[in-house]
C-alpha atoms as an extended CHARMM CRD file, in Angstrom:
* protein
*
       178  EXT
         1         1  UNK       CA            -11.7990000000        4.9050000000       -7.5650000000  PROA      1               0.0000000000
         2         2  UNK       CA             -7.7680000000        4.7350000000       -7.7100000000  PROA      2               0.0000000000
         3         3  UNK       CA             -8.1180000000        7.5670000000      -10.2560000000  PROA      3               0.0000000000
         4         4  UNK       CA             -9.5180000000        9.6320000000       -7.6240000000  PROA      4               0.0000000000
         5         5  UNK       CA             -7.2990000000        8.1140000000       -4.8420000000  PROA      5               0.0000000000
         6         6  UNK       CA             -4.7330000000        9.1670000000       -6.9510000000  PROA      6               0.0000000000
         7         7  UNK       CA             -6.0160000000       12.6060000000       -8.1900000000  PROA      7               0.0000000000
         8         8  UNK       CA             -7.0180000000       13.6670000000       -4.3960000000  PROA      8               0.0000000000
         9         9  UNK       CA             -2.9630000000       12.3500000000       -3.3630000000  PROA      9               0.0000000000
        10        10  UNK       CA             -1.8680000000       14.5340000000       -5.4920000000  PROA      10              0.0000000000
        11        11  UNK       CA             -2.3580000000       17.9370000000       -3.3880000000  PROA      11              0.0000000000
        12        12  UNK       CA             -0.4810000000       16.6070000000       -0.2220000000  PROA      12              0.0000000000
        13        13  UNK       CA              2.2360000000       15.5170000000       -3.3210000000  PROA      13              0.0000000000
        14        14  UNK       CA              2.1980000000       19.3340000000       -4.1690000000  PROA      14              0.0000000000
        15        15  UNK       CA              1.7870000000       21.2430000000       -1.2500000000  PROA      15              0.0000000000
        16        16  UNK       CA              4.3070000000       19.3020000000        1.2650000000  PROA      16              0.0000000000
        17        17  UNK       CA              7.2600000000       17.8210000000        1.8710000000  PROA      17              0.0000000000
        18        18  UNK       CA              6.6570000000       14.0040000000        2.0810000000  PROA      18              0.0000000000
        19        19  UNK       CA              9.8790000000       13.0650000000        3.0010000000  PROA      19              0.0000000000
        20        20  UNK       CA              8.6320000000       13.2420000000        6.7940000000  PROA      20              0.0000000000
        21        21  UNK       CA              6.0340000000       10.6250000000        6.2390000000  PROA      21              0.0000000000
        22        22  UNK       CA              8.9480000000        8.2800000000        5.6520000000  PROA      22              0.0000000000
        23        23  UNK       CA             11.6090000000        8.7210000000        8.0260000000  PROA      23              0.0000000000
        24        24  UNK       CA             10.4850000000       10.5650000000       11.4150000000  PROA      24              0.0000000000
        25        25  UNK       CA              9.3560000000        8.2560000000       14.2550000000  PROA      25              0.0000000000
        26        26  UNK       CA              5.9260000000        7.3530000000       14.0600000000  PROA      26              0.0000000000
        27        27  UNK       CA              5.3340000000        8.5770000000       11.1380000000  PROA      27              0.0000000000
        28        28  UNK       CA              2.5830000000        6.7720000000        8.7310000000  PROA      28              0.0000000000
        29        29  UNK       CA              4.5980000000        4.8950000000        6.3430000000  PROA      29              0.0000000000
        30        30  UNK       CA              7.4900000000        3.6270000000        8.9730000000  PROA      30              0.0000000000
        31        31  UNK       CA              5.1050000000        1.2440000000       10.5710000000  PROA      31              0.0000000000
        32        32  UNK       CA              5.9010000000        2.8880000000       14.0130000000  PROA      32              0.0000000000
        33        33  UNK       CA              2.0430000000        4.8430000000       13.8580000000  PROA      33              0.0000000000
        34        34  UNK       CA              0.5940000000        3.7060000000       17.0130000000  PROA      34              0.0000000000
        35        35  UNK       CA             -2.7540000000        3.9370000000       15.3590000000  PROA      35              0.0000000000
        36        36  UNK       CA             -2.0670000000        0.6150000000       13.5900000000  PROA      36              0.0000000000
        37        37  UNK       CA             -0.5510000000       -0.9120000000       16.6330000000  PROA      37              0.0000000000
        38        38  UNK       CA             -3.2000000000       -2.9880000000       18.8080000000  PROA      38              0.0000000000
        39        39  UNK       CA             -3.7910000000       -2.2030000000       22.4310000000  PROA      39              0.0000000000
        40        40  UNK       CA             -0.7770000000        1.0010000000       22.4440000000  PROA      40              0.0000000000
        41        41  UNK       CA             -3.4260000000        3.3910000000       21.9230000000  PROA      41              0.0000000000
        42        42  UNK       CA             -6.7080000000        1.9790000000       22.1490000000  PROA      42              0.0000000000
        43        43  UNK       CA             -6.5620000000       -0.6690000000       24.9370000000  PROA      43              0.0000000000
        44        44  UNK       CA            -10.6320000000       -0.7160000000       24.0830000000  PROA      44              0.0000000000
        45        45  UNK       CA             -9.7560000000       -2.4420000000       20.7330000000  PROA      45              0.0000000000
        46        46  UNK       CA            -12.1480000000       -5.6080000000       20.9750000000  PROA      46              0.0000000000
        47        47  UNK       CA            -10.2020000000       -8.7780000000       20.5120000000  PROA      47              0.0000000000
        48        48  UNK       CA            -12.7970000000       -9.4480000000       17.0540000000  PROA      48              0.0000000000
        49        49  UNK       CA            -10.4010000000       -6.5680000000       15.4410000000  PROA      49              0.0000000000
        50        50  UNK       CA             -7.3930000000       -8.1130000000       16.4270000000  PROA      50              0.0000000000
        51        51  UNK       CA             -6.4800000000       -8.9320000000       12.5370000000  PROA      51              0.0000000000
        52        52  UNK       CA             -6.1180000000       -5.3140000000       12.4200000000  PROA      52              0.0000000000
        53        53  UNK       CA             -3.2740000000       -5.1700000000       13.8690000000  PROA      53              0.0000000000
        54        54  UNK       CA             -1.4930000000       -6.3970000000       10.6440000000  PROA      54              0.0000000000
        55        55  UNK       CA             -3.1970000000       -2.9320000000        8.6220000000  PROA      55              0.0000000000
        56        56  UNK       CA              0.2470000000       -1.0680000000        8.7380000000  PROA      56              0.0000000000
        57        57  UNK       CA              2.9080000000       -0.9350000000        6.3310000000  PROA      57              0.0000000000
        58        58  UNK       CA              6.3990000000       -2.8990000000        6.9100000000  PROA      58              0.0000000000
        59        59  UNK       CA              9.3940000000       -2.2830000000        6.0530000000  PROA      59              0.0000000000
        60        60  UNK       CA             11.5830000000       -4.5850000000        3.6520000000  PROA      60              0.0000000000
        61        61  UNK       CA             15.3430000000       -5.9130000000        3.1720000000  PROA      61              0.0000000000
        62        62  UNK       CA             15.8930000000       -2.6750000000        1.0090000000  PROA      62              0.0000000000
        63        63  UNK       CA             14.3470000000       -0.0610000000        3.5050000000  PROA      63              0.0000000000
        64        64  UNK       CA             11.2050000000        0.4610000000        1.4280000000  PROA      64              0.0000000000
        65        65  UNK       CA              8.1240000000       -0.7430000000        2.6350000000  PROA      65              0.0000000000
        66        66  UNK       CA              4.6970000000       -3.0670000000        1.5340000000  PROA      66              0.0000000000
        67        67  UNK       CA              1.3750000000       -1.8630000000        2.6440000000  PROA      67              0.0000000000
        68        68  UNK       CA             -1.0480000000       -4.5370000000        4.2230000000  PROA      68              0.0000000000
        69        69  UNK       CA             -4.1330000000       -4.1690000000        4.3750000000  PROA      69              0.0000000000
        70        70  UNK       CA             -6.1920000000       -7.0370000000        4.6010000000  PROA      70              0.0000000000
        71        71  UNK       CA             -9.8310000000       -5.9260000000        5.6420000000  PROA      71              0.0000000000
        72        72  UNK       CA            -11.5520000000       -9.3900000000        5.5980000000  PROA      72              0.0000000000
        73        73  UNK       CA            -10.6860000000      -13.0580000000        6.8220000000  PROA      73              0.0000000000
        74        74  UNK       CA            -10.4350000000      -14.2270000000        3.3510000000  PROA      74              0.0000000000
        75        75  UNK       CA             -7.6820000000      -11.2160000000        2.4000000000  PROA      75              0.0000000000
        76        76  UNK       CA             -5.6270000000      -12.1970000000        5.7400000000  PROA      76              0.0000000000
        77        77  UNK       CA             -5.6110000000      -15.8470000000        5.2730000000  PROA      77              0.0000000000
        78        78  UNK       CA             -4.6080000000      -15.3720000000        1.9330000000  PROA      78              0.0000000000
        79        79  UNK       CA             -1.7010000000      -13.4130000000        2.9780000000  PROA      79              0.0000000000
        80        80  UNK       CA             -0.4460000000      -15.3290000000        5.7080000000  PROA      80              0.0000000000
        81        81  UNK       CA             -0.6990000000      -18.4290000000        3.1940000000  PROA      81              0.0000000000
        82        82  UNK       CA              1.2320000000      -16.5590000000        0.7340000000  PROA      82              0.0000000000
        83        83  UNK       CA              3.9770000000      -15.7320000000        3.4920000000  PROA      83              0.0000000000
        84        84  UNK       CA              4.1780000000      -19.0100000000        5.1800000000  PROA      84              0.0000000000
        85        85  UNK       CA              2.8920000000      -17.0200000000        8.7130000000  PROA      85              0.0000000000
        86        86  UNK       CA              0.8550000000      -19.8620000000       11.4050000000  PROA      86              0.0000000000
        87        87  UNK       CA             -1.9840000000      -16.6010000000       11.5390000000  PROA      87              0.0000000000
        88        88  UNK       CA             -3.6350000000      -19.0960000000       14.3250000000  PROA      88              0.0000000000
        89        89  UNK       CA             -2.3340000000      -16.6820000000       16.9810000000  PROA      89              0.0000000000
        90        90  UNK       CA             -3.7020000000      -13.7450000000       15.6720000000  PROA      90              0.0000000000
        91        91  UNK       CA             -6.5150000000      -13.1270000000       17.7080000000  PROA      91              0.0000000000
        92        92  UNK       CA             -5.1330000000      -14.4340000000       21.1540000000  PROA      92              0.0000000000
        93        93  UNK       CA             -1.4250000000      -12.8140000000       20.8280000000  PROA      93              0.0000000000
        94        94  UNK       CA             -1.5870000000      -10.2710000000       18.2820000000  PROA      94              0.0000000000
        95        95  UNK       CA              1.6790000000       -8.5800000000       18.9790000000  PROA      95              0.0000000000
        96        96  UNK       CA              3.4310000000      -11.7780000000       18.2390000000  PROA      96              0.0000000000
        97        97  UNK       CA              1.6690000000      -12.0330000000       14.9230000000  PROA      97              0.0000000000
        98        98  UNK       CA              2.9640000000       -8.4950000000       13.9180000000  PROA      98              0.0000000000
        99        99  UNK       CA              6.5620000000       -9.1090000000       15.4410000000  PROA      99              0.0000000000
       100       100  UNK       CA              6.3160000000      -12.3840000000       13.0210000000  PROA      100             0.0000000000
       101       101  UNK       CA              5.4620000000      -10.2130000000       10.1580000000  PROA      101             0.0000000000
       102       102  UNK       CA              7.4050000000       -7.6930000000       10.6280000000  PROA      102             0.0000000000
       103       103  UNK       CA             10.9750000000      -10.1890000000       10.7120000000  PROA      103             0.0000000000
       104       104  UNK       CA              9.0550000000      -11.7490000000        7.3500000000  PROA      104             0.0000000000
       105       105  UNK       CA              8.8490000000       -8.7250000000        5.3540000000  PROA      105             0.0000000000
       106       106  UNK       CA             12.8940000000       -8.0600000000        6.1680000000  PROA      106             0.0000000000
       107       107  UNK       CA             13.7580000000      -11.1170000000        4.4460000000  PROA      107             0.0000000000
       108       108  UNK       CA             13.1650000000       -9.5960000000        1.3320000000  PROA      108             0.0000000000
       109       109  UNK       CA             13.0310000000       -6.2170000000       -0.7570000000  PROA      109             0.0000000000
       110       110  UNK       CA              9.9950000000       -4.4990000000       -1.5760000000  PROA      110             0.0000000000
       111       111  UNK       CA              9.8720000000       -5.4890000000       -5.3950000000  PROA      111             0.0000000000
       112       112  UNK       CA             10.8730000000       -9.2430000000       -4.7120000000  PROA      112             0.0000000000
       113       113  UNK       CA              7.6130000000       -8.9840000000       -2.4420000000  PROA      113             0.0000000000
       114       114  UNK       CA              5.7140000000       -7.1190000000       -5.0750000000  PROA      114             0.0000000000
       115       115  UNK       CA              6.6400000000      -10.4800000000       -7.1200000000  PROA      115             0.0000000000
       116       116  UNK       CA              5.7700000000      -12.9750000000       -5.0680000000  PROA      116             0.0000000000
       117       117  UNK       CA              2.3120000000      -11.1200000000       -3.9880000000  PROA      117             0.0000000000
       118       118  UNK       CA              1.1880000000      -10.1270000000       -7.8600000000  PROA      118             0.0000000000
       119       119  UNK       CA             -1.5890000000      -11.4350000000       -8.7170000000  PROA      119             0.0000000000
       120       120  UNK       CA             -2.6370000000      -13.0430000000       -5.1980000000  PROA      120             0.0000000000
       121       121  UNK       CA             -5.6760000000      -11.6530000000       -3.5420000000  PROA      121             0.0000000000
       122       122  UNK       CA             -4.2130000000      -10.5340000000       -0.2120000000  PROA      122             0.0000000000
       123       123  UNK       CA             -4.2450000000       -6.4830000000       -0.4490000000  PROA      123             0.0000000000
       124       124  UNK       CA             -0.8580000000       -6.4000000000        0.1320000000  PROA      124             0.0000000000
       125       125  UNK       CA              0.6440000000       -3.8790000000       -2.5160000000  PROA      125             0.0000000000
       126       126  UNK       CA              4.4010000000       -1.9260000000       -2.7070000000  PROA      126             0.0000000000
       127       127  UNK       CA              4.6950000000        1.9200000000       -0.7820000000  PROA      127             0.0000000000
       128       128  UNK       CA              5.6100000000        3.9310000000       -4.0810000000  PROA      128             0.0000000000
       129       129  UNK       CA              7.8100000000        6.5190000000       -4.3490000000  PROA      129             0.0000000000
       130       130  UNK       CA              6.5010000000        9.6930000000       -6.0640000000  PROA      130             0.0000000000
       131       131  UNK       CA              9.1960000000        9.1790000000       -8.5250000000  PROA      131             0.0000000000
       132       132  UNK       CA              8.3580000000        5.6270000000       -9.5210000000  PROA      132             0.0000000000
       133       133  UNK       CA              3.9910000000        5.9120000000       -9.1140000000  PROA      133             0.0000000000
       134       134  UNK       CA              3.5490000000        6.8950000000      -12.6940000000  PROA      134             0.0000000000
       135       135  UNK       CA              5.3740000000        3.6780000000      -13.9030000000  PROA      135             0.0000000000
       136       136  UNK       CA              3.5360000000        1.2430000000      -11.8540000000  PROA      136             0.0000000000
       137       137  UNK       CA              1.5010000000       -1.4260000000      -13.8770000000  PROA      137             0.0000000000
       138       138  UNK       CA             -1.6630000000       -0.3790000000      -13.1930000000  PROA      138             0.0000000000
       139       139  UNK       CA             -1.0640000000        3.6140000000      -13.4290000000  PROA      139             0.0000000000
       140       140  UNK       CA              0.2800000000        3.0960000000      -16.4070000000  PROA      140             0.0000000000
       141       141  UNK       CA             -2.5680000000        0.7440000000      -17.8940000000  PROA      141             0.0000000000
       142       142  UNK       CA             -5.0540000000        3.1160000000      -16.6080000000  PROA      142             0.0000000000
       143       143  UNK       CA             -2.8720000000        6.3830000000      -17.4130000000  PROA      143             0.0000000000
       144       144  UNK       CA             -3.3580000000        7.8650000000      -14.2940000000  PROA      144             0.0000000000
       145       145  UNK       CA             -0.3610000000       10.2100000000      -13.7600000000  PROA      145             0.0000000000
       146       146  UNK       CA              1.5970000000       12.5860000000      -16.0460000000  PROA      146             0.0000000000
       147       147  UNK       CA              5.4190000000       13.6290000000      -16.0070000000  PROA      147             0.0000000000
       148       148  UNK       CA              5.9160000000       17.2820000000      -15.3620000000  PROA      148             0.0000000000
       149       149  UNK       CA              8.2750000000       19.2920000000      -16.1510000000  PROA      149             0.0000000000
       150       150  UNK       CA              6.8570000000       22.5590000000      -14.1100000000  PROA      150             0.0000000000
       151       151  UNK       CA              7.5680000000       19.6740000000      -10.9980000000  PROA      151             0.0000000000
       152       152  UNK       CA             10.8840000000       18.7610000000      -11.4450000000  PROA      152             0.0000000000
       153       153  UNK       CA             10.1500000000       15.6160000000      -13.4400000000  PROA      153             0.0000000000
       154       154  UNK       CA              8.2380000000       14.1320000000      -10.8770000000  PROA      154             0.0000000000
       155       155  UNK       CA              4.7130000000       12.5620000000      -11.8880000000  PROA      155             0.0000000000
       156       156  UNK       CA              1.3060000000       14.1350000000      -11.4090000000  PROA      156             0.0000000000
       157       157  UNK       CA             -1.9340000000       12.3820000000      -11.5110000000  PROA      157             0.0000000000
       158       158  UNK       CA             -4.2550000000       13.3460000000      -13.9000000000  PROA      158             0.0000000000
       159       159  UNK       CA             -7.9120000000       14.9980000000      -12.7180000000  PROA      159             0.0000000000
       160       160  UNK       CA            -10.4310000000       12.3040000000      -12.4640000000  PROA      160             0.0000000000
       161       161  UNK       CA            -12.9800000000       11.6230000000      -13.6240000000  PROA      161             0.0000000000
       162       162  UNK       CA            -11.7140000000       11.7080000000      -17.0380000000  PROA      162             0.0000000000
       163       163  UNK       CA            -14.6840000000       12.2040000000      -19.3900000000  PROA      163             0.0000000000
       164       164  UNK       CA            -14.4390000000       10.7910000000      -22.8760000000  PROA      164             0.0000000000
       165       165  UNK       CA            -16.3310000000       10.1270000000      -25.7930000000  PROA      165             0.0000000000
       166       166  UNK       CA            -17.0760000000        6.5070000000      -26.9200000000  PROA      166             0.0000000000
       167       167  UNK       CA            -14.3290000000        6.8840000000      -29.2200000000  PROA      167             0.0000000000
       168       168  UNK       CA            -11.7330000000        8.0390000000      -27.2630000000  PROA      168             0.0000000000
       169       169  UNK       CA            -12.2700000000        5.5930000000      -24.7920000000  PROA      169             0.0000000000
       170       170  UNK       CA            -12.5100000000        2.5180000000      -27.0910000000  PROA      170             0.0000000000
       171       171  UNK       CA             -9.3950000000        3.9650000000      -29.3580000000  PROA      171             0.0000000000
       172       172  UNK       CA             -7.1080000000        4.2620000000      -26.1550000000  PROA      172             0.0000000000
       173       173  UNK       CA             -8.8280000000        1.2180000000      -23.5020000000  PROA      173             0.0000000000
       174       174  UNK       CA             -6.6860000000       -1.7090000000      -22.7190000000  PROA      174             0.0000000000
       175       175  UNK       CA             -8.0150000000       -4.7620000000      -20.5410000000  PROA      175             0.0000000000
       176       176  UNK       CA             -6.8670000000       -4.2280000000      -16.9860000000  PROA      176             0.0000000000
       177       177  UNK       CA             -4.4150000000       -6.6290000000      -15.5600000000  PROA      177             0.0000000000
       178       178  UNK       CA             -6.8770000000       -6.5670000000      -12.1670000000  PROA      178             0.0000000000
């Protein structure tokens, strides 16, 4: 599945700029998209989806960001464990919650975070930069991208899915890290 994920990325990667997804207002990686904020454009949100308002990404010390995305209780529980966040309040003041969280994620930059969340089960994962995806531990164990030269240098994910003979597979398969 991230081999596709990664594969389908790709064509926005080619096609646009992606510099705007970073750095104009309300844009979806500067955690200013209203669509992640609760009750600023859906006042219908029902107070059961509250923990959604902590699916955004938030920026760090060092002006990158972390994506957050925990789906289930157990995921968000996790997380707030992990960052030392009372998530008691997240269902009866959920702004406060994501004001609290985003002051957290500041404290640090986005690869001490990456530390302290590896190997946790939170969903809470670095924003990569098209420049650094291809040497991310688990693109590389699962050789998902490719450095081109016709690009600039930048890295391209590969077509997915691969198809391999038993061989191949066996010759080149490491045990993911997941």
């Amino acid at each position: 599945m991230t081999e596709g994920t990664a594969y389908l990325a790709s064509f926005v990667q080619h096609y646009y700029d992606q510099s705007h997804l970073f750095t104009d207002k309300y844009a979806a990686f500067t955690g200013e998209c209203p669509i992640y904020r609760y009750g600023k454009v859906k006042e219908e949100v029902a107070i059961e989806n509250a923990w959604k308002n902590v699916f955004r990404t938030y920026k760090t010390k060092d002006g990158k960001f972390m994506a957050v995305g925990p789906l289930e209780p157990k995921f968000h529980q996790n997380m707030f464990e992990v960052l030392g966040v009372d998530g008691d309040d997240l269902f009866s003041d959920p702004e406060l919650i994501t004001k609290e969280l985003e002051e957290t994620f500041l404290q640090k930059t986005r690869d001490e975070w990456s530390k302290v969340f590896e190997g946790k089960d939170c969903c809470v994962t670095p924003v990569l930069d098209i420049h650094e995806v291809g040497t991310y531990g688990q693109h590389v164990d699962r050789q998902n991208f490719t450095k081109s030269d016709k690009f600039g240098g930048t890295w391209i994910a590969k077509p997915s899915p691969r198809v391999q003979t038993m061989e191949e597979l066996t010759a080149t398969a490491t045990r993911s890290k997941l």
